[in-house]
C-alpha positions, 0 to 999 in steps of 0.5 A: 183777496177781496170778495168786493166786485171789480165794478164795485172797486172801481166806483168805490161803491158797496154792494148797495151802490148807496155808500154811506149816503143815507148816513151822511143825509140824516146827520146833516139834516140833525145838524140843520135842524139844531139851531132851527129848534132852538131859533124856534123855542126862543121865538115861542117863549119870547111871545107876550101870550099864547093865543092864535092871533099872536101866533098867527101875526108871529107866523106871518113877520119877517124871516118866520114863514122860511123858517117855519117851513125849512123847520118843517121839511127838515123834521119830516125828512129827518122823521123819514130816515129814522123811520125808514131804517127802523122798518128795513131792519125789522120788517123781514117780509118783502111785502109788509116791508115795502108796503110801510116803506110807501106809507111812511114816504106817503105820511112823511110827504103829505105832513111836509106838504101840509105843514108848509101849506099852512105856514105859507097860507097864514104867511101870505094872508097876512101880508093883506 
């Protein structure tokens, strides 16, 4: 005997019609942001000094920019997974609840889309 749904037998779903999605997405996005770390902690230490205009010329060189950007999307999806796990199971009250799930999916977003700005902004600059 099952307590599963039919429906849900049939499209091999749990009750959330989610499966193991959410699970599956954050270990990849780990699993990709692995090698981008360490890519970028070479690039850094690599540098001949710290100062901005040899970070900006580096930002702005070959494959950096790609990089720099997938580093960041990654990060902050990765970032907004965890964080979206934390408050979902321990945020008991459905309004704060979904209150700091549309902020964190706001604050997630907006970093990403500035962070990628900036990168492309330096990038395209430098192309001058």
């Amino acid at each position: 005997m099952s307590l599963r749904a039919p429906l849900a037998k049939v499209l091999n779903h749990g009750a959330a019609h989610d499966g193991v999605h959410h699970w599956v997405v954050q270990r990849v996005t780990a699993l990709a942001l692995a090698p981008l770390v360490v890519w970028l902690m070479c690039q850094l230490l690599s540098l001949p000094d710290s100062s901005y205009h040899t970070v900006i010329t580096w930002i702005g060189c070959s494959w950096n920019p790609v990089l720099l950007s997938l580093l960041l999307v990654l990060a902050c999806w990765h970032a907004w997974l965890g964080v979206q796990v934390v408050i979902e199971d321990y945020i008991h009250t459905f309004m704060s609840k979904t209150l700091l799930l549309l902020l964190s999916t706001f604050l997630h977003g907006s970093i990403a889309v500035s962070g990628v700005y900036a990168v492309l902004r330096i990038a395209l600059r430098s192309v001058r």
